[in-house]
N, C-alpha and C positions, 0 to 999 in steps of 0.2 A: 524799562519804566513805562513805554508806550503802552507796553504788551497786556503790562499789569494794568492800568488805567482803564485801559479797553475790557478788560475779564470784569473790575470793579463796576465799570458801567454797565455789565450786561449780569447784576445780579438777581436783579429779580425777573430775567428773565426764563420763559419755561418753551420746551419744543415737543412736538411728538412728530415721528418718521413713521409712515404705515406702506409695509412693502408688500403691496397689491399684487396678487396672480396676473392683471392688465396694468395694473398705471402705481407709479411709485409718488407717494402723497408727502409734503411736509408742512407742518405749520409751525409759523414761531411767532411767540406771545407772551406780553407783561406783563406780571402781575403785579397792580397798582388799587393798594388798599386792597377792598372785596373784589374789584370789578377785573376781569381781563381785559387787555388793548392785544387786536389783532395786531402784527407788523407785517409777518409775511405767509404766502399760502403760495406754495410751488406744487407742482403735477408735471410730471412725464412720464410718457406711456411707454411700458417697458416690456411689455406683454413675457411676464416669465417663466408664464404656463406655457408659451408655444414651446421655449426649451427643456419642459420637462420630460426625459426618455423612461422608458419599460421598467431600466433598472435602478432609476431611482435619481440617479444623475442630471448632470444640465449639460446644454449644448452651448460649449465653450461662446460662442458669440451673444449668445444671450448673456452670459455671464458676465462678461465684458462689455455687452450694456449696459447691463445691471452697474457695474462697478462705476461707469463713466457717469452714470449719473448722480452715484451717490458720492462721486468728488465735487460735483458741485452742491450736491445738497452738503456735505461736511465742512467746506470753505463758509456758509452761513453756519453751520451750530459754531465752528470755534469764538471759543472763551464763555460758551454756556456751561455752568457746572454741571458734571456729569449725574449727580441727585434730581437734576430737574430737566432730563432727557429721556424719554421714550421712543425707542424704534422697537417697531412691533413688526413679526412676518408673520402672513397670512398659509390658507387655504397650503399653495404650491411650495411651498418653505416646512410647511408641516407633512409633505407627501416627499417628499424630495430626503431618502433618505441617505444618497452617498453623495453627501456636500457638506460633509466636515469643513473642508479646504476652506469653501465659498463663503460660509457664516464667520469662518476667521478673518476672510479677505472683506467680509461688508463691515466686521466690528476696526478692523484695521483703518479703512477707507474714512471711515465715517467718525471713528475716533470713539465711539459708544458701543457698550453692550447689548447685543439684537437679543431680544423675547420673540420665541415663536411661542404662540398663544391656541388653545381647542377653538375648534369650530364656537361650542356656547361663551364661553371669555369673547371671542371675537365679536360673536353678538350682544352680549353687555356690554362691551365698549360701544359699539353700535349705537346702541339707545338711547347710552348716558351722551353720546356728541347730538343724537339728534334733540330730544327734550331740551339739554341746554342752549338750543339753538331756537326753538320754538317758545312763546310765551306760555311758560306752564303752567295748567291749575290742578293742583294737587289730586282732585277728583276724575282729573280728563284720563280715561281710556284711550289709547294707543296703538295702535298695529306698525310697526316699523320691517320696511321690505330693503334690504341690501343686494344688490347682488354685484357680484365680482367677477372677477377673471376665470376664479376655480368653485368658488363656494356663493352658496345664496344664503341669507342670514334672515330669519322671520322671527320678530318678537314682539308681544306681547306685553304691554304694560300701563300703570297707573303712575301719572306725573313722573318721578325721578327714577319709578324703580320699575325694575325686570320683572315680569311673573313666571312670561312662557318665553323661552331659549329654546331655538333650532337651529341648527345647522344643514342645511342641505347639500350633497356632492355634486354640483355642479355651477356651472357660471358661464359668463359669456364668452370668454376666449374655450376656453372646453369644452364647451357643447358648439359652439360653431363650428371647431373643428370635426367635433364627432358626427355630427347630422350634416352639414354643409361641405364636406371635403372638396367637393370640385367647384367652392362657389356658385351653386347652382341653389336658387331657393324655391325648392317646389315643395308642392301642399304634404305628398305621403313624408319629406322628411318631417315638414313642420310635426306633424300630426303623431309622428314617433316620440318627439321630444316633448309635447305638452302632455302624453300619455306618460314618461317617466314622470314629468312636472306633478301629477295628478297623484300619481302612483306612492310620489315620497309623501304627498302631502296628506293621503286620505288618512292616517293612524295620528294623526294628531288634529284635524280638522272638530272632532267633538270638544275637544280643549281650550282652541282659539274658540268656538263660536260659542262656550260657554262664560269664557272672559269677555267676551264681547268689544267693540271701541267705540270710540265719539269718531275718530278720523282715521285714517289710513294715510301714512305717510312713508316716501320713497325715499334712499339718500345715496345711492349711486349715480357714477356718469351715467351707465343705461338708460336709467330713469332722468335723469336730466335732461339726456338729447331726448326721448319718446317726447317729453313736455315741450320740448323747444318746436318739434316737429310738428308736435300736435298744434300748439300756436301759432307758426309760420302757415299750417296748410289751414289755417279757418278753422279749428276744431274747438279753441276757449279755451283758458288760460288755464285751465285742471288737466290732468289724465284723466279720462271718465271711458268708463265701458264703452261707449257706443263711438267715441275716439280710435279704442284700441283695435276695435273692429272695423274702423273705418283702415288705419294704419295696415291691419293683416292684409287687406285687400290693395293697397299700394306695394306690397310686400310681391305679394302673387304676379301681380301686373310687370313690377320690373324682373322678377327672374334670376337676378344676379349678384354677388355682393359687390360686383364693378359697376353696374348700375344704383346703388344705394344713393352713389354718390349725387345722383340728380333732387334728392329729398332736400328740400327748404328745412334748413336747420340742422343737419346733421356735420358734422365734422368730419374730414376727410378719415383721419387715424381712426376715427369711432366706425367706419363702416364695415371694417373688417372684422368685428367680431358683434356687432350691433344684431346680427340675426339671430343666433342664441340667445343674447338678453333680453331682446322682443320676447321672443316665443317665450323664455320661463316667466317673464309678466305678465304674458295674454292669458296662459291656462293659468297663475295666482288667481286674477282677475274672475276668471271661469270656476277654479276650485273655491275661493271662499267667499263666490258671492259681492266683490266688491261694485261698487257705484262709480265712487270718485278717489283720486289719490293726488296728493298734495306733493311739493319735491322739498324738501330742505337741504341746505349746505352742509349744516354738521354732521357728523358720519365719526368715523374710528377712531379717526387724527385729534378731533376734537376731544371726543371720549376719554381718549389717553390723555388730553393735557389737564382735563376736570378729574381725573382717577387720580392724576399724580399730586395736585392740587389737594386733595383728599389725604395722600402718603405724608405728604409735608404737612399741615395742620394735622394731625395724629388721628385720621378718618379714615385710615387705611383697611380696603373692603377685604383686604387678605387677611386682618384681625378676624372681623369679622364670621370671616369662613372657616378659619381654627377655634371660634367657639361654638360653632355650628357642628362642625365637626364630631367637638366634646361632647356636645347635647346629643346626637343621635346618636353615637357610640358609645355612652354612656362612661366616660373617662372619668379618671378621679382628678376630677379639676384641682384642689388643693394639693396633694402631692406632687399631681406634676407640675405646677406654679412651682414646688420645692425644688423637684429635678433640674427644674430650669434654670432655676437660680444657681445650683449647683455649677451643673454644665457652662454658664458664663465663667464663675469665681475660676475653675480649672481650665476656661479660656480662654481668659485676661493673664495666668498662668504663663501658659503655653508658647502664647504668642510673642515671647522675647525671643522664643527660638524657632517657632515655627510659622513660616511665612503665611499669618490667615488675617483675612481681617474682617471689616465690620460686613459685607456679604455672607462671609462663612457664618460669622455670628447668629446673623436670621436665621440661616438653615437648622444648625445647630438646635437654635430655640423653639422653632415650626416644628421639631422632631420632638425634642424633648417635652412640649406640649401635648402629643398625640399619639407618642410611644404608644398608648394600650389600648388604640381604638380598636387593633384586632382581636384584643380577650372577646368584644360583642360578638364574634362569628364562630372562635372554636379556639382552648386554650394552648391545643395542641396547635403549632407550627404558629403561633399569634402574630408572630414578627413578620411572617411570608402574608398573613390576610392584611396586613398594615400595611403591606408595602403594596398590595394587588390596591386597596383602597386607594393608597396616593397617588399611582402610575395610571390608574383608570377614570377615577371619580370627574367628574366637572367643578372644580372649586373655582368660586368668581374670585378673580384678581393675580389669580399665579401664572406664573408661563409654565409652559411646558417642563424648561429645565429647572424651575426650581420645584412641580413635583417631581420631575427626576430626582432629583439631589436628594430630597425630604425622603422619597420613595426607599431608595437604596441606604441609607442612612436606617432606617426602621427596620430593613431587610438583615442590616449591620449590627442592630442592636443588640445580639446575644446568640449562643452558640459559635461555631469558628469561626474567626475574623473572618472576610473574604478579603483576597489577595489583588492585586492595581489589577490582573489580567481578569479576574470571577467581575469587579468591578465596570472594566472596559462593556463586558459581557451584558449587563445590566443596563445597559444604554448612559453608562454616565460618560458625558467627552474627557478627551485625556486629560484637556487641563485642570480635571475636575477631581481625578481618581486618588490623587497622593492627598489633598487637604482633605478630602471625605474622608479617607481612611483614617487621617489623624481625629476628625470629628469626632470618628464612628468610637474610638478609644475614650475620648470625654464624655460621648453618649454615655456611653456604658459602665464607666466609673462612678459616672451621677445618681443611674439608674440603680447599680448595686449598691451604692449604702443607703437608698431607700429603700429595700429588698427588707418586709418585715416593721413591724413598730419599735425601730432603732430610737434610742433618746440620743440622737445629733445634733446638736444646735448649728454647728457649723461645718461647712466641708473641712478636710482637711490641708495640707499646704501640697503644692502637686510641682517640680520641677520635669523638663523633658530637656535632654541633651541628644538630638538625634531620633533616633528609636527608644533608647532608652526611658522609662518613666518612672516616677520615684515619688511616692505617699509619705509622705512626711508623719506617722498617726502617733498619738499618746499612744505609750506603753499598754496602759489600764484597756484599752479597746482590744489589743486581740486575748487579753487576759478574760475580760467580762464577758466578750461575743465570737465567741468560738465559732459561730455560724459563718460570721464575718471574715474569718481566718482561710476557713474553708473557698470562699467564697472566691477570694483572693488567689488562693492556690490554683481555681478551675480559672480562673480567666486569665493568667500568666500563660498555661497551658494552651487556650482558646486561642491568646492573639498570637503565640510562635508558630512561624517564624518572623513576622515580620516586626514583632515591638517584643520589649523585653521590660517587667512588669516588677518593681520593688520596693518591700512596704518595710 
């Protein structure tokens, strides 16, 4: 009764978990009417780039930092519904490719499902936490500068929205380590590191200074401690060029990152990767010409809790980006609107026997919407350029795993079923391989009696026991649609051995 009371009071509350390559973030917040009420905002520095090795793995003790703290950040989410939680992993979560284990042991820990998100995703959330955090005018230009543990984030935009998305490969725990190894800060590393800095930046540099801004604004600790630094030593209450210049020359002077520690305003945990995020702000500063830069609080965590804000009121920017989709690839919007409908009716079927639910259903849907964006590239192998599209593209608002899912689902869509191990193979996680494949079978029953200007008005009735699947059809249909008989015959054939196909 307690238990319940407490989950009822915590209903309209929303949280988002952003698991930082340096510092693991959380906020939790109410939403009351329009307006959000902060409650809480946790940070610990978890640095889980230092544990990322060669092959892809983490260094058990980072991992178990990792874990140690998201039992306390998970003791504050219980009795948040899990609809209105976001944990998102960054930069070192998206490179870290033999940590199956670990993403199970943080969804475990934590009680929610982790989104690892691309470089530009990560930067749209970016933007969207910083603008809601700043008083916006719809007309104000933008420069927003992240940087992190593993990646540095540069965007570009007007009031609410994104124009230019970057992702940069690098950040302050990673390049302090790569330029700074022996703690030693001298001018030839510096000068290594703002030549990469310059190097990522110069093929996009015509883009930003043809978007132009009103401000330039920071939203990382990096940039928070420079500002505090810059405050404490007499520099004025902005980052400004002739600040950061003054900062570089304190930098040279101490020598060391055990010396950092004497900088008025820096924080102990921030010194040891503080020389790397310097240096990719000093050449920012250098490569695009900046004056002044402003710091704001909002950042990822924020982003995520206005993004999912957006999911709930039916603003979901993942709509969005499936009709976007449609537009460039030039999809048949109204039919697949029918497939789709389809694919649910043989869902809602399915699902008394087979363990899927409203998750699989999106996917499902996100597939059955966009089936044919690879006719636009070549009709030959359509289903393989649809699946390259999903697994590669930057679409705002997906994680990674759901275009996984969406990706291998289109790959699924016709020709041989692929089997749990082709699947494995495709980057889908295991607990993923068995309900895709039952998808990938609704996929493709939906899609074949659109096959042609059939007069269907309705699907037909669809039971599954098992593997087993079973088409309930009037008589008169393989009488009048011979095509459809055929049809039927190749994809029995297609999905054995694994399902067994009868109409």
């Amino acid at each position: 009764m307690a238990e319940s009371a407490a989950t009822a009071g915590l209903e309209n509350f929303l949280a988002a978990v952003d698991l930082g390559s340096n510092s693991f973030h959380m906020v939790v917040a109410e939403e009351i009417g329009s307006d959000i009420r902060l409650h809480d905002r946790l940070r610990e520095g978890v640095r889980l780039a230092e544990g990322l090795r060669d092959d892809g793995s983490l260094d058990p003790e980072v991992e178990k930092r990792a874990l140690d703290c998201l039992a306390r950040f998970g003791q504050r989410l219980r009795g948040i519904r899990p609809e209105r939680v976001r944990v998102i992993g960054t930069n070192t979560l998206r490179q870290a490719s033999a940590t199956e284990g670990f993403v199970r042991a943080i969804e475990n820990t934590l009680g929610y499902p982790l989104e690892i998100v691309a470089g530009r995703e990560e930067a749209r959330l970016v933007y969207l936490g910083v603008a809601h955090s700043l008083a916006v005018d719809a007309r104000e230009r933008r420069l927003v500068v992240d940087i992190g543990g593993g990646s540095t984030e540069l965007i570009a935009g007007q009031g609410f929205i994104p124009d230019l998305r970057e992702s940069l490969h690098f950040g302050c725990v990673a390049s302090t380590r790569a330029y700074f190894p022996d703690e030693q800060i001298a001018a030839p590393a510096c000068e290594r590191l703002e030549k990469r800095v310059r190097m990522a930046v110069e093929p996009m540099l015509e883009d930003f200074a043809s978007h132009g801004w009103d401000q330039a604004v920071g939203s990382s600790g990096t940039i928070k401690s420079i500002g505090r630094i810059l405050a404490e030593g007499g520099q004025g209450p902005r980052i400004t060029r002739a600040g950061m210049h003054w900062l570089r020359e304190q930098l040279m002077r101490l020598g060391s990152v055990r010396a950092l520690t004497r900088l008025k305003g820096l924080k102990p945990d921030r010194a040891a990767v503080f020389p790397g995020g310097f240096i990719i702000l000093f050449a920012l500063f250098e490569s695009l010409g900046l004056q002044e830069m402003r710091f704001s609080e909002g950042a990822l965590r924020e982003g995520a809790i206005y993004d999912l804000l957006g999911r709930i009121h039916q603003e979901d920017t993942r709509e969005m980006s499936i009709c976007s989709l449609q537009e460039r690839f030039h999809s048949q919007v109204l039919r697949n609107q029918s497939v789709a409908r389809w694919a649910e009716r043989f869902f809602t079927s399915a699902t008394g026997t087979w363990p899927l639910h409203e998750g699989h259903q999106q996917w499902l849907r996100w597939a059955a919407l966009t089936h044919d964006i690879g006719l636009d590239i070549a009709h030959s192998g359509y289903h393989k350029h649809g699946e390259y599209v999903w697994r590669n593209a930057d679409i705002a608002g997906f994680s990674r795993r759901e275009q996984g899912v969406v990706a291998a689902l289109l790959r699924a869509q016709r020709k041989r079923l692929p089997g749990l191990a082709q699947l494995r193979s495709l980057g889908v996680a295991a607990e993923d391989v068995v309900p895709l494949q039952q998808l990938a079978i609704l996929l493709r029953l939906a899609i074949l009696f659109h096959r042609g200007a059939l007069p269907l008005v309705a699907p037909p009735d669809l039971t599954v026991t098992g593997r087993h699947v079973v088409l309930h059809l009037p008589a008169r249909w393989l009488t009048d649609m011979p095509l459809l008989a055929a049809d039927l015959e190749q994809e029995q054939e297609w999905i054995t051995p694994d399902f067994h196909l009868q109409w």
